[in-house]
C-alpha positions in Angstrom: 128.9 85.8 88.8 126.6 83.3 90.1 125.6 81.2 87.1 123.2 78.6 88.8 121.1 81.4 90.0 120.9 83.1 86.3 120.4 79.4 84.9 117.5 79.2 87.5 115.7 82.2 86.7 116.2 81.6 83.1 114.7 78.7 83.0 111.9 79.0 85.3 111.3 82.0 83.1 111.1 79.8 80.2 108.6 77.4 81.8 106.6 79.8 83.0 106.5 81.8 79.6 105.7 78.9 77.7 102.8 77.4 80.3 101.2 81.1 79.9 101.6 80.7 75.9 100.2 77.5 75.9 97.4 78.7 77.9 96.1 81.5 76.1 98.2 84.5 76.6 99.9 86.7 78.6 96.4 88.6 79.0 94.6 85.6 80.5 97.1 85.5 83.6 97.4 89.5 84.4 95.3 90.8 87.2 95.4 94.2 88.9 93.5 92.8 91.9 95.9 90.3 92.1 99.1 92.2 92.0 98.0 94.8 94.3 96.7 92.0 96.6 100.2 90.2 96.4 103.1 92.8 96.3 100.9 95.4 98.5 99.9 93.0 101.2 103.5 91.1 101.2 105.2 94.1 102.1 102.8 96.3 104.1 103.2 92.9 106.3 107.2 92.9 106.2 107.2 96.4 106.9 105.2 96.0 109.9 107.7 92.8 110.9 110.9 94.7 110.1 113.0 97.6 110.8 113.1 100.1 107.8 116.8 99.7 107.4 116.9 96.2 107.7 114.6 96.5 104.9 116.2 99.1 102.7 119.7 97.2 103.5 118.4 93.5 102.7 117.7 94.3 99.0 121.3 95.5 98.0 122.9 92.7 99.8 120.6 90.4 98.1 121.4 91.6 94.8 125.4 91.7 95.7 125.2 88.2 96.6 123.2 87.2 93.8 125.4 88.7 91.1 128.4 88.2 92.7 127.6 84.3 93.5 130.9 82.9 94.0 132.8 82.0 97.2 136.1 81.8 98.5 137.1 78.2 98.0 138.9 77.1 101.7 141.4 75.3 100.2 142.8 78.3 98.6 142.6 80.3 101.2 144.8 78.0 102.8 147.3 77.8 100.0 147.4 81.4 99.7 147.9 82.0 103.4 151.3 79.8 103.2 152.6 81.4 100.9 152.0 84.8 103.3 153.8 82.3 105.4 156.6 81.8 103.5 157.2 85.7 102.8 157.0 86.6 106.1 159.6 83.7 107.0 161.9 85.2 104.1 161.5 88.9 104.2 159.6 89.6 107.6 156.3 91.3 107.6 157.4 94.8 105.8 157.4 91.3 102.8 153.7 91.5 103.1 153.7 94.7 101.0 154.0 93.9 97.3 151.5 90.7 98.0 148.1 90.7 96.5 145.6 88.0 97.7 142.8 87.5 95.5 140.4 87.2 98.6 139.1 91.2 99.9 139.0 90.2 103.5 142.3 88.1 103.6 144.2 91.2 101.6 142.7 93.5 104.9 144.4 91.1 107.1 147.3 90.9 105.4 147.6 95.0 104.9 147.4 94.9 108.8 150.3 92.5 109.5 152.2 94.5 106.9 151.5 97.8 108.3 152.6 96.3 111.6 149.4 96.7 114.0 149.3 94.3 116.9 147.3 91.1 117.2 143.7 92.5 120.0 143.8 95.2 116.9 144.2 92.8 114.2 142.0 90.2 115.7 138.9 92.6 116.5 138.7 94.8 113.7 138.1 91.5 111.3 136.0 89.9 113.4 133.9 93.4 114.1 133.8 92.8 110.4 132.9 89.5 109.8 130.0 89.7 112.4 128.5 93.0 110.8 129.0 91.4 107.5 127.3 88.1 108.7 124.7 90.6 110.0 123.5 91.6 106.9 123.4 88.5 105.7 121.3 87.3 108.6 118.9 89.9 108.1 118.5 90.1 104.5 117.4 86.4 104.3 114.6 87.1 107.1 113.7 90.3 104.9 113.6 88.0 101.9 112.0 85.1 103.8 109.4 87.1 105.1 108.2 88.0 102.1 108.6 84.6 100.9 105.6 83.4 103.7 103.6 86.3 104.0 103.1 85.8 99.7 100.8 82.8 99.4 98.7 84.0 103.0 97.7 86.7 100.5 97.4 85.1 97.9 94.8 83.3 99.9 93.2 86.6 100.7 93.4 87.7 97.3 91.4 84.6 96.6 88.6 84.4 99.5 88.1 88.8 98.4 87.5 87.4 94.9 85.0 84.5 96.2 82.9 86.8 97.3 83.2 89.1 94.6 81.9 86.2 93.2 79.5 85.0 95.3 77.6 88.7 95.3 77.3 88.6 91.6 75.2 85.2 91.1 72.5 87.1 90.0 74.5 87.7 87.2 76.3 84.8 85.7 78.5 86.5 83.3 81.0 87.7 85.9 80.7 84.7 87.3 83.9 83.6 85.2 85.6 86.4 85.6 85.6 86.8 89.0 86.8 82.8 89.8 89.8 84.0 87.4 90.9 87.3 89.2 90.0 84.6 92.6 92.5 81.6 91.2 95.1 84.5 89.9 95.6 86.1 93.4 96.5 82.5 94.7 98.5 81.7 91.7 100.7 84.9 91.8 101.4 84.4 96.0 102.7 80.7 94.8 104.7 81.9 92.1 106.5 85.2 93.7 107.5 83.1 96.8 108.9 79.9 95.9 110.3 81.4 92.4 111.9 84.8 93.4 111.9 85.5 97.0 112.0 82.1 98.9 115.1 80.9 96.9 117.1 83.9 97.3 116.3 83.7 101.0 118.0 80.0 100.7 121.1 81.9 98.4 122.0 84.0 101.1 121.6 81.6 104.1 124.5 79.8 102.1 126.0 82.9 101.6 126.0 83.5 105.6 127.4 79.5 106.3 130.5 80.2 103.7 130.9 83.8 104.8 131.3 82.6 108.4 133.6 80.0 107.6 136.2 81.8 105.4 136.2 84.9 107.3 136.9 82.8 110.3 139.7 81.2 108.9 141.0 84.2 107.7 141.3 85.3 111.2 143.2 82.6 112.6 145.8 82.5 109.3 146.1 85.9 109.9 146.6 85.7 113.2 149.2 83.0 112.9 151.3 85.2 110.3 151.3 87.8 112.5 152.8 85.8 115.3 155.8 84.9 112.3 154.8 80.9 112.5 156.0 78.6 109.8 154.1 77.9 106.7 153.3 74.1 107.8 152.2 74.9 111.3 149.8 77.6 109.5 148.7 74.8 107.2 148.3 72.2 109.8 146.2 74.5 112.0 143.8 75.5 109.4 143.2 72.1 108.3 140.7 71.6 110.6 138.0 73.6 109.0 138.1 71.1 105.4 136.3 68.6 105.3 138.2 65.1 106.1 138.4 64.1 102.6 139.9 67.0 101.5 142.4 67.1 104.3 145.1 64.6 102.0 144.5 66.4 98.8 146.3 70.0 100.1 148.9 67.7 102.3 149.6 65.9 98.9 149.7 69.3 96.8 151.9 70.7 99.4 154.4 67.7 99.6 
């Protein structure tokens, strides 16, 4: 569970809630003009820009990624892979049976050195999965991003369609107000849906993709390495070069 997104949206939620309460109501801020202007217009545009099943894909990966939040922390992927290490040293591969990593795509590379497949096989089923995986990724957060621009630019539109709403009615001055309001709503509602839902989440999964790419990568090459039977510390040594310097001395000092 991704707790800093929830937190997010719970407090923006909050904020906006009580900046609508403050200002008169929930019925002072809702247009029909607006919303159809906004949600209509934002995605007849990222239909036009997209594939259907890019689109159709980009809104359960978003949601995956958003509930599921958390990442594979390096460092334990590391320290798990080791210990594959170290059961593969004592018991050989057939070892690799009862062991249960905690990480989904590590446990698939481990079930393959246990079931005995050789390395081309191991090495380009997981990284036909990692790319198709990264895929996803890649094009959920243009779906999302898209969406995320095209928002305000109707907003906008929604605004200039309700100026001259206005503008044709000064013979009568009072829709005058009402018309600046459904004008100033279409603009507000393109700000809000983009840089409080749509743009952010675009963000979330562009992290998603960078910590995807790494772990999954390192995965590989620890897998790799148990399949070839190396020691635990040459294992460990290897995939040191994907933490960061400073945390290179914490795992040597955990593991000594």
């Amino acid at each position: 569970m991704d707790f800093a997104t929830i937190i997010g949206f719970a407090f923006g939620t909050g904020v906006l809630g009580f900046l609508i309460h403050e200002g008169g109501g929930l019925e002072r801020y809702y247009s029909e003009h607006a919303v159809l202007v906004i949600f209509g217009g934002a995605f007849a545009a990222t239909f036009i820009r997209f594939e259907l099943s890019a689109i159709l894909s980009a809104f359960p990966t978003a949601f995956k990624t958003v509930i599921k939040g958390a990442h594979s922390n390096p460092r334990d992927l590391i320290s798990e892979i080791a210990e594959m290490a170290a059961i593969v040293r004592k018991s050989g591969p057939v070892g690799l049976d009862k062991a249960n990593p905690r990480d989904a795509f590590l446990a698939k590379g481990v079930r393959y050195v246990a079931d005995g497949f050789d390395e081309n096989f191991i090495r380009e089923t997981l990284e036909r999965e990692r790319d198709l995986n990264l895929h996803r990724l890649e094009m959920a957060s243009k779906v999302f991003r898209g969406i995320g621009d095209c928002a305000p630019a109707f907003g906008m539109i929604g605004t200039l369609i309700g100026m001259v709403q206005m503008f044709a009615e000064m013979s009568d001055p009072s829709k005058l107000g009402t018309f600046m309001a459904i004008a100033l709503l279409a603009t507000l509602y393109g700000a809000v849906v983009a840089n409080f839902f749509f743009l952010p989440i675009a963000d979330k999964l562009t992290i998603k993709f960078a910590h995807d790419e790494l772990n999954q990568t390192l995965v590989i090459d620890g897998v790799l390495q148990l399949r070839a039977s190396k020691s635990p510390a040459v294992i460990k040594e290897m995939l040191l070069a994907y933490l960061p310097e400073k945390h290179r001395a914490d795992l040597l000092e955990a593991a000594a």
